[in-house]
Wavefront OBJ file of the C-alpha trace (Angstrom):
o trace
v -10.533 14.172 64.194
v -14.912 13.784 64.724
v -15.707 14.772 68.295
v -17.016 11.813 69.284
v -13.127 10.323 69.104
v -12.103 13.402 71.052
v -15.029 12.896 74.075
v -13.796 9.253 74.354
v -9.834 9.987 74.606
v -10.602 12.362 77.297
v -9.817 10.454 80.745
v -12.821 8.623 81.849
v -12.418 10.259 85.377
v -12.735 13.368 84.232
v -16.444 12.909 82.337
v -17.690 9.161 83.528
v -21.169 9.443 82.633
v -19.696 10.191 78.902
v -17.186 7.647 78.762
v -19.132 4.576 76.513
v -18.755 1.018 77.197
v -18.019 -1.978 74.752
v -21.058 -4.381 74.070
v -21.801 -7.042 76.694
v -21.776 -10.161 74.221
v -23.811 -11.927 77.506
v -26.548 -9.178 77.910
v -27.314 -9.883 73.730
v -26.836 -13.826 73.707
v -29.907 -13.606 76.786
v -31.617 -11.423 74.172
v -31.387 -13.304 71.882
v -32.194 -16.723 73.845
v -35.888 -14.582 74.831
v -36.148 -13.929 71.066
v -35.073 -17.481 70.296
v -37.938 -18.784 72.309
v -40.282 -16.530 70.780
v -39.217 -17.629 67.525
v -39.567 -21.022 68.589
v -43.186 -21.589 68.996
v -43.277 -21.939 65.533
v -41.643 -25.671 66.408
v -45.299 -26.646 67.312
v -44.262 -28.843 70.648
v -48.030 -29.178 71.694
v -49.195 -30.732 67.954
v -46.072 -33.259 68.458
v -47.348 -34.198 71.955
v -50.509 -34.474 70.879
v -49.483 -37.363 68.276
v -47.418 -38.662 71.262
v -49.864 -38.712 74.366
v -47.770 -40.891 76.251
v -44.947 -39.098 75.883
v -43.379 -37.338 79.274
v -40.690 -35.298 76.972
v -42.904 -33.945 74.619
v -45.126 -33.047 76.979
v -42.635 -31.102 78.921
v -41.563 -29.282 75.811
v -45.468 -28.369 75.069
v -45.678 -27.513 78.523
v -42.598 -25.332 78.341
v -43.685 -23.260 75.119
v -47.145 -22.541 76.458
v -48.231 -19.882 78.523
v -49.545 -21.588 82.172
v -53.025 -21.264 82.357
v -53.492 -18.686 85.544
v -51.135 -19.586 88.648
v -47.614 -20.730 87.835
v -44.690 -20.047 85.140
v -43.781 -22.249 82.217
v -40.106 -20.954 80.228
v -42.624 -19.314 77.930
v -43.845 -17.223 80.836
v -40.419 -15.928 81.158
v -40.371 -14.556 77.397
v -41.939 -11.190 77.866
v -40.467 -10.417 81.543
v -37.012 -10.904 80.328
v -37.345 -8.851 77.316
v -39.005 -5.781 79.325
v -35.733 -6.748 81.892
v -33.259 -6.389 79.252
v -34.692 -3.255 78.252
v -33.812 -1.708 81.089
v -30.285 -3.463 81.232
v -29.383 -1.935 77.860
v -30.525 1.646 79.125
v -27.299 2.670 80.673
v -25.239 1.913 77.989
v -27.354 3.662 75.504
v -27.069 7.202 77.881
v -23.457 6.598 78.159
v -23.224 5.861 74.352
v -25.519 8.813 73.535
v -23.809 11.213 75.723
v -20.522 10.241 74.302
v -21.743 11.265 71.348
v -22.381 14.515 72.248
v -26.233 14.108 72.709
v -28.432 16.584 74.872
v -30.693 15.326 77.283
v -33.282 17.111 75.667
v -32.518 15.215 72.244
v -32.628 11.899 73.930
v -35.695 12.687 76.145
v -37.493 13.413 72.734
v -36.116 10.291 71.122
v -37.430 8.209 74.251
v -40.934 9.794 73.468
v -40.804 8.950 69.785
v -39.645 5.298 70.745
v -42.290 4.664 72.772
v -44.213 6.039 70.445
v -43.252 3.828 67.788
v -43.502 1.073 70.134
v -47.173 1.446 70.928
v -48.377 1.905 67.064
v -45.840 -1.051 66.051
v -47.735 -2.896 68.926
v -51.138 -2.512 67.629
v -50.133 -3.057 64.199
v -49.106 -6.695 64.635
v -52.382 -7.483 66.924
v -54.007 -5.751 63.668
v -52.864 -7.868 61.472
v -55.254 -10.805 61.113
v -58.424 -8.661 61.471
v -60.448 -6.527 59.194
v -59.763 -3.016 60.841
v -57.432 -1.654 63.468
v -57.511 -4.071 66.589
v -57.163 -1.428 69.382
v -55.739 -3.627 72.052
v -53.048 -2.576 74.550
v -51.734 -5.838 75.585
v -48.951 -6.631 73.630
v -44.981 -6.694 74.900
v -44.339 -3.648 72.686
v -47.211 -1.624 73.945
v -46.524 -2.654 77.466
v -42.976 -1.338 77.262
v -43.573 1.874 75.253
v -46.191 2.704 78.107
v -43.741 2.726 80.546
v -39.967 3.806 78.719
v -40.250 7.630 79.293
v -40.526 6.955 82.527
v -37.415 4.375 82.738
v -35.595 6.963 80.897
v -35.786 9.008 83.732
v -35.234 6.963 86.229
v -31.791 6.281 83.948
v -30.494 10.004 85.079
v -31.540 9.743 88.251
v -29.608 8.140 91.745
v -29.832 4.623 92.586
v -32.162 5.147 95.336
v -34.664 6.791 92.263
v -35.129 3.154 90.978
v -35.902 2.088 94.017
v -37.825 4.230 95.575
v -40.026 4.535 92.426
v -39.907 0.255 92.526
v -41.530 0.252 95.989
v -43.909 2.794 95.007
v -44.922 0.872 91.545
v -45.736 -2.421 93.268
v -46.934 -1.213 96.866
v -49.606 1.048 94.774
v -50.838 -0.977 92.285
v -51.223 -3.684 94.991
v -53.541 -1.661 97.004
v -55.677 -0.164 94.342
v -56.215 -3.882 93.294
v -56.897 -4.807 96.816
v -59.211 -2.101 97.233
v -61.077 -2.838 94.427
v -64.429 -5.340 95.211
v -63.870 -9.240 94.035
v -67.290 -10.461 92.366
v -70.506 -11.302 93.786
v -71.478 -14.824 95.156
v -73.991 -15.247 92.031
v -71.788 -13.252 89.630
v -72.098 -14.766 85.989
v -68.804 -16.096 84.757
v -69.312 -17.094 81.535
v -70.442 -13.383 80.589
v -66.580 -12.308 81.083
v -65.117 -15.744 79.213
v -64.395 -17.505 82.020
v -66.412 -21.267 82.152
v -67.942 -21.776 85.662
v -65.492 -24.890 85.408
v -62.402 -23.215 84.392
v -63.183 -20.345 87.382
v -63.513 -23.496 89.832
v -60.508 -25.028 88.812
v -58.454 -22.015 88.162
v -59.390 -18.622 89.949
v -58.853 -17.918 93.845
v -61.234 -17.539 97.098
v -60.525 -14.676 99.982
v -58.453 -12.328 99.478
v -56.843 -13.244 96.775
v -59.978 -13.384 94.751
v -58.850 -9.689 94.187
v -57.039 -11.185 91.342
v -59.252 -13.283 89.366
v -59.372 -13.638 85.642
v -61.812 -10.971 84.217
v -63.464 -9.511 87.145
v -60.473 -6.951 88.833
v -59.237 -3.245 88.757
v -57.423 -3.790 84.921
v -60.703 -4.996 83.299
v -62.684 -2.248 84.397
v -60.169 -0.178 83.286
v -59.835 -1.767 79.779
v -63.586 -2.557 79.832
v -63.804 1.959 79.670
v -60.341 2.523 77.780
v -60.392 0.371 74.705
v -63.918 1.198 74.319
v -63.204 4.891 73.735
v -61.078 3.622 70.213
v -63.082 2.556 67.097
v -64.037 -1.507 67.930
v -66.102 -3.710 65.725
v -68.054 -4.307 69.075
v -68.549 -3.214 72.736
v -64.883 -4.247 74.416
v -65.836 -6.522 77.226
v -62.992 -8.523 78.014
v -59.415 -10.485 76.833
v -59.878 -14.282 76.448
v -56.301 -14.551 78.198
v -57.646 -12.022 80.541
v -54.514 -9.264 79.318
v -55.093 -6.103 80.453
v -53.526 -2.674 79.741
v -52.945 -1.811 82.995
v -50.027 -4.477 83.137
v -47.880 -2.185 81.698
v -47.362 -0.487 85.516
v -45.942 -3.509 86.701
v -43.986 -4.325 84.158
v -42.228 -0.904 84.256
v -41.269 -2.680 87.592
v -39.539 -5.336 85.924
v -37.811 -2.645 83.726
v -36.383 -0.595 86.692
v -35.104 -4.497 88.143
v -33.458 -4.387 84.633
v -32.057 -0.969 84.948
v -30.541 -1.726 88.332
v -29.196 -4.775 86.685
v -27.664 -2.920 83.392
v -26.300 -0.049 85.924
v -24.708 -2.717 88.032
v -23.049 -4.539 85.137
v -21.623 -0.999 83.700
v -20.161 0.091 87.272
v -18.541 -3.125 88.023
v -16.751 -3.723 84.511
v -14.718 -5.224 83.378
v -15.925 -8.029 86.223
v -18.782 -9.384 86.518
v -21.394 -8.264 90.117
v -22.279 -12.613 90.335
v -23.225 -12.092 93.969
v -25.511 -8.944 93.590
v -27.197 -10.829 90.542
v -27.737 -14.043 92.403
v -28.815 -12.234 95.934
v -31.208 -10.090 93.727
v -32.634 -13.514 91.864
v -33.030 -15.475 95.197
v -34.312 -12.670 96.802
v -36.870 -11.906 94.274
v -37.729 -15.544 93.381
v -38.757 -15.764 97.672
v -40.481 -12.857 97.984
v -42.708 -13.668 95.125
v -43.397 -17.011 97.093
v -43.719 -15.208 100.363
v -46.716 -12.711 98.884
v -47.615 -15.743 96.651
v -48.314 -18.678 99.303
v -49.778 -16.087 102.219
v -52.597 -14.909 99.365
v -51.502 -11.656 100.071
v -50.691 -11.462 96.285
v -50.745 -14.387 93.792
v -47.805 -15.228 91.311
v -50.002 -14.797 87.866
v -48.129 -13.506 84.902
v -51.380 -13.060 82.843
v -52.137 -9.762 84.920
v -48.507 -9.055 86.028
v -49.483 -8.541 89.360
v -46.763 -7.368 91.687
v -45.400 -10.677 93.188
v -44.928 -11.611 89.489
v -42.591 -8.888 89.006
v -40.343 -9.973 92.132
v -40.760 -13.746 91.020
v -39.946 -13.012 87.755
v -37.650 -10.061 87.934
v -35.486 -12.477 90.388
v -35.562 -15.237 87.849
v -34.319 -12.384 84.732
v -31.078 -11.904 87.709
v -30.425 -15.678 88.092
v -30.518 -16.209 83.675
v -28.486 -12.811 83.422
v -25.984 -14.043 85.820
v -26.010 -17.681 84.028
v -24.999 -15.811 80.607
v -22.717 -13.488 82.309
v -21.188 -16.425 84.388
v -20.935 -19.090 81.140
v -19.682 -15.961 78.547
v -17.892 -13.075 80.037
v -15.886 -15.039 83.250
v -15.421 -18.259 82.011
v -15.070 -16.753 78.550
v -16.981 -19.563 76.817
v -18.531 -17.112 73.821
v -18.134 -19.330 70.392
v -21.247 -21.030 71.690
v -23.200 -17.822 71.984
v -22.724 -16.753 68.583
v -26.044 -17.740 66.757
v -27.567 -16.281 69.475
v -25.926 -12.781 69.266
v -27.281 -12.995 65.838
v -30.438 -12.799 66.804
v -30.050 -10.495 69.728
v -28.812 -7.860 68.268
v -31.497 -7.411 66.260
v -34.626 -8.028 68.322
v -36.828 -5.905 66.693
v -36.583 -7.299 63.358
v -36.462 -10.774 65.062
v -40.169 -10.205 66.866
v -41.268 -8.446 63.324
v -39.896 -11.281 61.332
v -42.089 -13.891 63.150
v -45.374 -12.474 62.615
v -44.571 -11.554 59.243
v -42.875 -14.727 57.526
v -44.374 -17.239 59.087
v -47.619 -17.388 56.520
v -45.588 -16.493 53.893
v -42.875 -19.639 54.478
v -45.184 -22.077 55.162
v -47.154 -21.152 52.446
v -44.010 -21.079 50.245
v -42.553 -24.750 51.425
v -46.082 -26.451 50.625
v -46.060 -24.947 47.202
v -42.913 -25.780 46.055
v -42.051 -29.153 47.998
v -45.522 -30.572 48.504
v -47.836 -30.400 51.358
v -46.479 -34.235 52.592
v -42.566 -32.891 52.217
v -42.192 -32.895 55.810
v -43.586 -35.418 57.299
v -40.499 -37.893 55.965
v -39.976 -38.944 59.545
v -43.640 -39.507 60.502
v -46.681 -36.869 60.587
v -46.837 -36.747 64.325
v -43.456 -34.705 63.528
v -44.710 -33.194 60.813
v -45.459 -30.052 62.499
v -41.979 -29.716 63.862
v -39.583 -30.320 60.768
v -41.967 -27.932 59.023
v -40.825 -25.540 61.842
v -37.819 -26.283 62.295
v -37.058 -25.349 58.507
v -39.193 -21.958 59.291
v -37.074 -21.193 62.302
v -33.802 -21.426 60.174
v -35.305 -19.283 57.717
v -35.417 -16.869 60.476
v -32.203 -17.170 61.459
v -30.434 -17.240 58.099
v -32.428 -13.288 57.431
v -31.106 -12.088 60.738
v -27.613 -13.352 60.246
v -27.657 -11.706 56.397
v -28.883 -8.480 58.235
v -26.043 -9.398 60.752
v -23.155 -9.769 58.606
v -24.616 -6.506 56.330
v -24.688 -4.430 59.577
v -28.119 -3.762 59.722
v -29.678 -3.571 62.751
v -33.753 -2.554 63.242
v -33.742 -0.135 65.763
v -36.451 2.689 67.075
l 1 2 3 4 5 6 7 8 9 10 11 12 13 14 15 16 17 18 19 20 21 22 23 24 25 26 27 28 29 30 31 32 33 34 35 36 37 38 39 40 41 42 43 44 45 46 47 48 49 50 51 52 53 54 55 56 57 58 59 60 61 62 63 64 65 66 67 68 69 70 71 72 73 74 75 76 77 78 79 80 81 82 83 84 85 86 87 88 89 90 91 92 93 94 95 96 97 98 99 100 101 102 103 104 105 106 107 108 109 110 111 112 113 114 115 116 117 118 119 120 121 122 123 124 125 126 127 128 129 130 131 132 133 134 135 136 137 138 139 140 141 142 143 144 145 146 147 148 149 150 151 152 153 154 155 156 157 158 159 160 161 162 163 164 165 166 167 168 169 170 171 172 173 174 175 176 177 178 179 180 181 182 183 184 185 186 187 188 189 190 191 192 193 194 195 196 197 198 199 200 201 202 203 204 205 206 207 208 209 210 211 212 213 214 215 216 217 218 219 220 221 222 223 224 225 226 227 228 229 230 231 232 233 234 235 236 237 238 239 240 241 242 243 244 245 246 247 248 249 250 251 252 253 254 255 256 257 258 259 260 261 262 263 264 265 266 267 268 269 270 271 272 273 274 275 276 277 278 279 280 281 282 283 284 285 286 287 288 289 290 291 292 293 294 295 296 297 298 299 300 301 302 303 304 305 306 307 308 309 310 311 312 313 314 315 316 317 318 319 320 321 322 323 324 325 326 327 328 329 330 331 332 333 334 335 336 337 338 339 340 341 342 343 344 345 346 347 348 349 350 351 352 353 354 355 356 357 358 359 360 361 362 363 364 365 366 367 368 369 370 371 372 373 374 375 376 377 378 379 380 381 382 383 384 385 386 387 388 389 390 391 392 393 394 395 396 397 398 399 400 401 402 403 404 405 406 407 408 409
């Protein structure tokens, strides 16, 4: 008999941090809805609205898979924050399943390093990949979230109060050093930053909350001295999104709300904690309001800034407790299934759509003509083409699926 078989027929009372727990099919259909809708850009809403300018329902689907421009969230705002959420949700069952295999905490600590590792270098390697040398950018999901797992791991083996504590301390901080730091002169030259002197009228905030404009704030400066101390082609001056590297302190933040989540979930099983999630959502969703509408801190995903990790973090509560409702209490799973596919293998989901995408298209036009798809019109031309590239995606996961092989770091 191994010795992982006799650690988990020992009585769970006696060792409960060892004692593993079964999947949560819910936690990896949400996964894989983020990953879905990732995946999906590749449907091309905004070209099909554009050949339909009078249509409202295309036009809500563009607006939907399109970041917002500054203020706001669109569903495609809610990609990143719920992936960085479910990272943390997945955290206590990977100590409990680690440590049930008879894993040190010295082994995993290491591993945690080398993930994030990996994580950073996979990061830059996709932003790399339609350049002529190394892009040395920091802003990506992967990057953001190797930045800040060692320190989630922690947090995993420490109290409650830990997470919460260090949660304060996270947003409170960053807040201030942002609030300290000067907003830009009266006659301060927009343009020189990439921000039009129309799209900073329109767009970027007066008083206090000018503190968080796009391209003139703490993370810029930062970024503006960081990425300039890697190789660049030229002098780093600023991120036409206005991204920043700094984002990945906050966004820790919306790990930790995932970790509270995850140890919630593992502590009341085999039910479901409905009420904590959806006190936790509503409570997040109105405190990001609260700091939001006071301009004492605006909702902008672009820079993460700390009422976008309450507004969002509440909104990652109300969709896990949606999944968890829909799949694990009323049992309603057959549904879920194509997106388990995908969520259990998210890695190789977010790797497959930078890397096939070319290579399908490509392929398609080739071998069925450039005109194939556009049998039912060329305004949806773009989408049938991606619709046939998103099931391509899906039929490689589900072969990896059905092989067991699953892209982990």
């Amino acid at each position: 008999m191994s010795s992982v078989q006799e650690v988990v027929r020992l009585p769970p009372v006696e060792i409960p941090i060892r004692t593993s727990s079964p999947r949560n099919v819910a936690v990896d259909a949400y996964r894989g809805f983020v990953m879905l809708l990732m995946m999906g850009e590749i449907l091309s809403f905004s070209k099909v609205a554009q050949a339909f300018p009078t249509s409202l329902f295309w036009h809500i689907l563009a607006y939907h898979q399109t970041h917002t421009e500054w203020v706001g969230c669109s569903l495609h705002d809610l990609i990143q924050p719920s992936f960085s959420f479910l990272v943390g949700v997945a955290l206590p069952y990977s100590i409990a399943s680690r440590l049930a295999r008879g894993a040190t905490f010295r082994q995993m600590f290491g591993h945690a390093l080398w993930r994030a590792f990996a994580l950073c270098v996979l990061g830059v390697f996709l932003r790399s990949m339609d350049w002529p040398s190394t892009h040395w950018t920091m802003e990506d999901t992967l990057n953001q979230i190797g930045f800040g797992y060692p320190f989630l791991f922690l947090l995993g083996f420490k109290p409650p109060k830990w997470a919460w504590t260090a949660l304060g301390l996270i947003l409170t901080g960053y807040w201030l050093a942002w609030a300290l730091y000067p907003v830009a002169p009266a006659n301060f030259n927009w343009p020189s930053v990439g921000v039009p002197f129309a799209w900073n009228a329109q767009h970027n905030f007066t008083g206090f909350a000018a503190h968080w404009n796009k391209n003139y704030n703490l993370g810029i400066a930062f970024d503006q001295w960081f990425l300039n101390l890697f190789p660049q082609p030229k002098h780093w001056v600023y991120n036409p999104g206005g991204y920043l590297t700094l984002s990945f302190i906050p966004t820790l933040g919306t790990m930790i709300l995932g970790l509270i989540a995850g140890r919630w979930l593992r502590e009341a099983a085999p039910q479901i904690p409905l009420k904590k999630f959806l006190v936790a959502g509503v409570a997040g969703i109105a405190l990001g309001f609260f700091f939001h509408f006071t301009h004492i801190c605006p909702i902008v995903k672009r820079i993460w800034t700390p009422s976008w990790t309450l507004f969002s973090g509440g909104m990652c509560f109300l969709m896990l407790a949606a999944f968890c409702w829909v799949i694990e209490m009323r049992r309603q799973k057959t549904w879920a299934y194509p997106l388990v596919v995908i969520g259990m293998n998210s890695i190789a989901a977010y790797c497959i759509a930078h890397f096939m995408e070319n290579f399908l298209i490509t392929t398609f036009r080739i071998n069925l003509g450039p005109h194939f798809f556009e049998f039912l019109g060329t305004g949806l031309q773009p989408l049938m083409e991606g619709v046939a590239v998103l099931s391509c995606y899906w039929l490689v996961l589900f072969w990896m699926y059905r092989r067991k092989i699953f892209l982990k770091i």
